[in-house]
C-alpha positions as CSV (number, residue, x, y, z in Angstrom):
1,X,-51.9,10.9,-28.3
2,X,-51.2,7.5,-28.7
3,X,-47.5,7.9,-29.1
4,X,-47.9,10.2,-25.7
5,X,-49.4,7.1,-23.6
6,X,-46.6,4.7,-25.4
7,X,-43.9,6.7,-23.5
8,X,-45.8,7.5,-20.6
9,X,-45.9,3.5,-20.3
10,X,-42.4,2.9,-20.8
11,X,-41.4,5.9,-18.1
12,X,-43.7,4.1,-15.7
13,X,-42.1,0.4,-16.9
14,X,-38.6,2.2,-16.0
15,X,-40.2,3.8,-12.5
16,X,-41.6,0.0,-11.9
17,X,-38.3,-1.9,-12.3
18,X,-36.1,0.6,-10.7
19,X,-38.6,0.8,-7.8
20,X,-38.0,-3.5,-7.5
21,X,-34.4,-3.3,-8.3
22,X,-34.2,-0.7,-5.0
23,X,-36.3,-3.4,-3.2
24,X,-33.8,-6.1,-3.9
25,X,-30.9,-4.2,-2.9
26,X,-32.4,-3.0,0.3
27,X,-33.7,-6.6,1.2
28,X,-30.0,-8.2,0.7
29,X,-28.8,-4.9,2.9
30,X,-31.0,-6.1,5.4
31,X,-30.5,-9.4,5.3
32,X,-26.5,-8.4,6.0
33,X,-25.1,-8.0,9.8
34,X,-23.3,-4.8,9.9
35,X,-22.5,-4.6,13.8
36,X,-21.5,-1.5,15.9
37,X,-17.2,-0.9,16.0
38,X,-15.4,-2.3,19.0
39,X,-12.1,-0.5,18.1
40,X,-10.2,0.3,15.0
41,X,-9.8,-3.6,14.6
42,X,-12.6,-5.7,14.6
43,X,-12.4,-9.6,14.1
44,X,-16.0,-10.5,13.8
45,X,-14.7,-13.8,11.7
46,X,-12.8,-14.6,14.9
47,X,-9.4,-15.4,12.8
48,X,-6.8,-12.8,14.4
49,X,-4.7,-13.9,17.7
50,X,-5.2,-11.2,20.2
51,X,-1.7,-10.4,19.9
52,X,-2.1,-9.5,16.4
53,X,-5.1,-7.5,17.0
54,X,-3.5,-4.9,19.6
55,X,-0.3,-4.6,17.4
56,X,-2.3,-3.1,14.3
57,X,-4.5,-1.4,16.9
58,X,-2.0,0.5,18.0
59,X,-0.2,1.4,15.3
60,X,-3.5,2.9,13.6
61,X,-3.5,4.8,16.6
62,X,0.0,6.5,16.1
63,X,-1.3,6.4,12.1
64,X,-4.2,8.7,13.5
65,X,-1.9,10.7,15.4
66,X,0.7,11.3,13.0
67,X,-1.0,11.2,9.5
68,X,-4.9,12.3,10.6
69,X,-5.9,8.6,8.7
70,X,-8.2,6.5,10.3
71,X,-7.4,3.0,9.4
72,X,-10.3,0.1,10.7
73,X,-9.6,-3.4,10.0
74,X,-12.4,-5.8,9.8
75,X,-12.8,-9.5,9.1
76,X,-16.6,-10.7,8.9
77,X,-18.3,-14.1,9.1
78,X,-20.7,-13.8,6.2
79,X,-21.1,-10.6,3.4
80,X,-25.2,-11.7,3.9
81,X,-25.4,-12.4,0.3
82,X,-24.3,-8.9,-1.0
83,X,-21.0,-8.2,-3.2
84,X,-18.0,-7.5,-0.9
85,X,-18.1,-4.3,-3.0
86,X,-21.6,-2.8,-1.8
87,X,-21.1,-4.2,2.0
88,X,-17.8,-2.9,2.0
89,X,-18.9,0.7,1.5
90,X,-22.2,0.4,3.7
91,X,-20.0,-0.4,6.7
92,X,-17.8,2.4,5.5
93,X,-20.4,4.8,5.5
94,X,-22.4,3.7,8.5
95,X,-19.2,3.9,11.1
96,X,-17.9,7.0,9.4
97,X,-14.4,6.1,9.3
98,X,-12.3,9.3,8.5
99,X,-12.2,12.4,9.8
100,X,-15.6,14.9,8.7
101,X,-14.5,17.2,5.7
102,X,-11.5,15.5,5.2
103,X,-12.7,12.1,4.8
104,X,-9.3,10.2,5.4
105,X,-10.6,7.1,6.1
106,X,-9.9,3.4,4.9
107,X,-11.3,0.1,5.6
108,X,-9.9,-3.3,5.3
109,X,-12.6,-5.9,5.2
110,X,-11.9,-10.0,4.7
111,X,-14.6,-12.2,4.6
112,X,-12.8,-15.6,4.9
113,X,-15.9,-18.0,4.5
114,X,-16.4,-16.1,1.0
115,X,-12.3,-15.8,0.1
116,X,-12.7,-12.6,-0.4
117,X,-11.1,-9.5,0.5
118,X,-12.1,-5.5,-0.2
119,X,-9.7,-2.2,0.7
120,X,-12.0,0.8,0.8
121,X,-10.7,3.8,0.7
122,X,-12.2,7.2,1.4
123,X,-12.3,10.4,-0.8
124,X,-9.5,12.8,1.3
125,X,-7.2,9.1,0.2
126,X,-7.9,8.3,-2.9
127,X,-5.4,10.6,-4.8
128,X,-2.6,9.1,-3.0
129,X,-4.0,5.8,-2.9
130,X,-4.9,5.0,-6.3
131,X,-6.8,1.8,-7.1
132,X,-3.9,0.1,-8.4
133,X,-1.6,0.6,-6.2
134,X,-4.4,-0.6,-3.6
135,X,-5.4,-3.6,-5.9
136,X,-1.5,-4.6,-5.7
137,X,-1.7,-4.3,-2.0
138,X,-4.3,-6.4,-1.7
139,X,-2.5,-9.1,-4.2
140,X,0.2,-9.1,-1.4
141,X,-2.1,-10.4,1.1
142,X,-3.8,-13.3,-0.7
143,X,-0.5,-15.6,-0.4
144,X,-1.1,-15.5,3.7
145,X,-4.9,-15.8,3.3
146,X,-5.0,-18.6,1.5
147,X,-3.0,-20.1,4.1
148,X,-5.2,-19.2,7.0
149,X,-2.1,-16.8,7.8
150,X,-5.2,-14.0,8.1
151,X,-3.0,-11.3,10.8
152,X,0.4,-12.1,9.2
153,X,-1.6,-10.7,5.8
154,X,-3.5,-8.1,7.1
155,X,-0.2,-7.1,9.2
156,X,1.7,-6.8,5.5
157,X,-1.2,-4.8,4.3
158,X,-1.4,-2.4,6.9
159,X,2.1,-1.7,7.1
160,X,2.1,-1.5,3.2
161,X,-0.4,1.3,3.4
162,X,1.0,3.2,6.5
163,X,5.1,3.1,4.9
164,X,3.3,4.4,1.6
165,X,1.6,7.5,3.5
166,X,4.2,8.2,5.3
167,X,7.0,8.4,2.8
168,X,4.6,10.5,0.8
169,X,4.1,12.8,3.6
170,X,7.3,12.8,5.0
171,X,6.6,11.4,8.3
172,X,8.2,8.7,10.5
173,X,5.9,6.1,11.3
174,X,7.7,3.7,14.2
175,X,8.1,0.4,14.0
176,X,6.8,0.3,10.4
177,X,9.0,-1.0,7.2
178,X,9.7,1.9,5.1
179,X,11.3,-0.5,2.8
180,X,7.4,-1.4,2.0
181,X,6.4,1.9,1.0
182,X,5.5,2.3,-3.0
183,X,8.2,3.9,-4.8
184,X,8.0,4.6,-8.9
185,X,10.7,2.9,-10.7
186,X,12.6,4.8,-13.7
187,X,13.5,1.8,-16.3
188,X,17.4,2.3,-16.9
189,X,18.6,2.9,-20.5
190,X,19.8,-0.7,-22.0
191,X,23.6,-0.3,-22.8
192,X,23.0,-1.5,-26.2
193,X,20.5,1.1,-26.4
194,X,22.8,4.0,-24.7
195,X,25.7,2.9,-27.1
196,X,23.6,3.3,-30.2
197,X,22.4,7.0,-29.2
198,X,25.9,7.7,-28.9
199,X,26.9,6.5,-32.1
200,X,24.1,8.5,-33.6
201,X,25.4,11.7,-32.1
202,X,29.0,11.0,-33.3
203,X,27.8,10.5,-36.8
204,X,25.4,13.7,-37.0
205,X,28.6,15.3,-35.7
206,X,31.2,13.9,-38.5
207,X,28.6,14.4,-41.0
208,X,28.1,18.0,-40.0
209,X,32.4,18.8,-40.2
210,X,32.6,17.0,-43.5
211,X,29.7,19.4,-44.9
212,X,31.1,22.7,-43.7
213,X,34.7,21.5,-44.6
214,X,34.2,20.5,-48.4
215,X,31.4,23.0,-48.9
216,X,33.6,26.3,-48.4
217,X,34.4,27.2,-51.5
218,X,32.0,24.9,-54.1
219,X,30.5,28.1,-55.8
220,X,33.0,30.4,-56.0
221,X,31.8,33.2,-58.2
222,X,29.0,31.7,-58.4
223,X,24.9,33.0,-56.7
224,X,24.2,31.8,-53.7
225,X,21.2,28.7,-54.6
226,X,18.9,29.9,-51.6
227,X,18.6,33.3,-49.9
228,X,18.7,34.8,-46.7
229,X,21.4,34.3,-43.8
230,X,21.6,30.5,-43.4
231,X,24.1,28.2,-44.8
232,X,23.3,24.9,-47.1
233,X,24.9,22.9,-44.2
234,X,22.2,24.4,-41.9
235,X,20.2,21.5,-42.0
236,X,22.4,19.1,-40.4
237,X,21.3,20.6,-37.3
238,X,17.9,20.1,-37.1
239,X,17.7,16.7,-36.6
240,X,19.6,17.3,-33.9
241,X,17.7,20.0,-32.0
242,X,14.4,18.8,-32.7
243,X,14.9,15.3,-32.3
244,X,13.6,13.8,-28.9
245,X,15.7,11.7,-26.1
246,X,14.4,8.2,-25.1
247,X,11.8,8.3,-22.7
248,X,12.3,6.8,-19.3
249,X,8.6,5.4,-18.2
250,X,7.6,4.0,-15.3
251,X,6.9,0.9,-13.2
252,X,5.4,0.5,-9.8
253,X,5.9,-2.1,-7.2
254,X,5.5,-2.9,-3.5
255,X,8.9,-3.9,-2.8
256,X,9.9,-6.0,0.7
257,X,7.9,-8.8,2.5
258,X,8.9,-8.3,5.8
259,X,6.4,-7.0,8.1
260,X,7.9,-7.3,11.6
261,X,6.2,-5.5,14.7
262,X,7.9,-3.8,17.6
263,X,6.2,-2.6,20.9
264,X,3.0,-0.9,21.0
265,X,1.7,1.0,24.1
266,X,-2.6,1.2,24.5
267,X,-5.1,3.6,23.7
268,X,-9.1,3.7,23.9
269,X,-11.5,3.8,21.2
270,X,-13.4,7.0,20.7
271,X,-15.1,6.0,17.7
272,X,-14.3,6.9,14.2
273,X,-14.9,10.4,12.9
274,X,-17.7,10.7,9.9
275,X,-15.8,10.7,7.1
276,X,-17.4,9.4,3.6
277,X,-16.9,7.6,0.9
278,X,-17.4,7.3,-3.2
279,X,-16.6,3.8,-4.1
280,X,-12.6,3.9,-4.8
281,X,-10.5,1.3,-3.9
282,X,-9.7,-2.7,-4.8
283,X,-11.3,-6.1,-4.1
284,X,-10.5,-9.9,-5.1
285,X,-10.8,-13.2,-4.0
286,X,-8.4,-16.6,-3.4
């Protein structure tokens, strides 16, 4: 009995302090601001020019078009005391960027007060935007940020995404720097390395024409040492068939910096379409 009520107590211990730590979380959520979406870009921090703001508008519109993505960029006084992490995916949630079902949404957010930055992305995404190729996007940005350059880094992030969708998809997205677009780099062979292969080869082969040459007639009269239908020089092959090439690898990078803009026409805002989300993406700070 006793060792009954010892559990019981620690169960209700565990009950106690998850019931406080729930408290805490949904105090700082409360303290945060999370207002209502004006348009796919929202500059709540007041940092964008209002040039920059109707450029990346409108080319999440054709994204939206084009790709089915919803994009929303968002920059944000104050995070209200929370990680950029769990405000990130609260405002996420609570607009429902992304489209119901498919959930191809993705959020943006920089809190410049804090230095901090967050890319959210949304389930139907995250397979082709893994977290490090978002993280490196994100690393692309800071340079501009910590300059106060905040549309000229949200511009190169943007048009980093919407080049990397698209070439994946095989879409033309106008106006946008396909050059920017993550590609998978094959390492080439060294020469040095690709010379000694080649050497290797010539040497099994010599080795092989010297065995089958001298070996012809060395037991003449004589029992064959081992039975069956191969020959003693048979074994000069094997290295050759079972050995393995040089394996290639990979690297990725975001290759370019140029994130130029061409003419945009308007659009309204509809509001975004319920998609969810599980947590993937990338944050930092500068």
């Amino acid at each position: 009995m006793g060792m009954m009520r010892g559990t019981g107590a620690a169960i209700h211990r565990a009950i106690c302090a998850l019931a406080l730590i729930g408290s805490a979380i949904g105090h700082v959520a409360r303290g945060a601001d999370f207002p209502a979406p004006r348009g796919y870009v929202n500059d709540f921090a007041g940092v964008l020019a209002a040039e920059s703001q109707s450029r990346m508008e409108a080319l999440i519109r054709q994204v939206r078009s084009k790709l089915g993505v919803e994009i929303a960029v968002v920059t944000v006084p104050s995070l209200g005391g929370m990680p950029i992490e769990d405000y990130s995916i609260e405002l996420a949630r609570r607009w429902g960027i992304g489209r119901k079902g498919e959930d191809t949404g993705l959020l943006i957010l920089v809190a410049p007060n804090e230095r901090k930055w967050r890319i959210e992305v949304g389930y139907g995404l995250e397979g082709e935007l893994p977290d490090g190729l978002v993280g490196e996007v994100g690393r692309r940005m800071v340079p501009y940020f910590r300059e106060g350059k905040y549309g000229e880094g949200l511009a190169l992030g943007l048009q980093t995404i919407v080049a990397t969708l698209a070439k994946k998809r095989g879409v033309t997205i106008e106006d946008v720097d396909a050059s920017l677009a993550y590609a998978p780099e094959r390492r080439s062979v060294p020469a040095v390395g690709m010379g000694l292969v080649i050497l290797l080869v010539l040497l099994f082969i010599l080795a092989f024409v010297l065995a089958a040459t001298t070996g012809t007639g060395r037991r003449r009269g004589g029992r064959a040492m081992r039975s069956g239908p191969y020959r003693d020089s048979d074994w000069l092959w094997y290295p050759i068939i079972f050995s393995g090439g040089g394996s290639g690898g990979f690297g990725g990078h975001i290759g370019g910096s140029s994130h130029g803009w061409g003419g945009f026409r308007g659009g309204g805002f509809g509001g975004f379409g319920g998609g969810s989300f599980g947590g993937g993406g990338a944050s930092g700070s500068w």
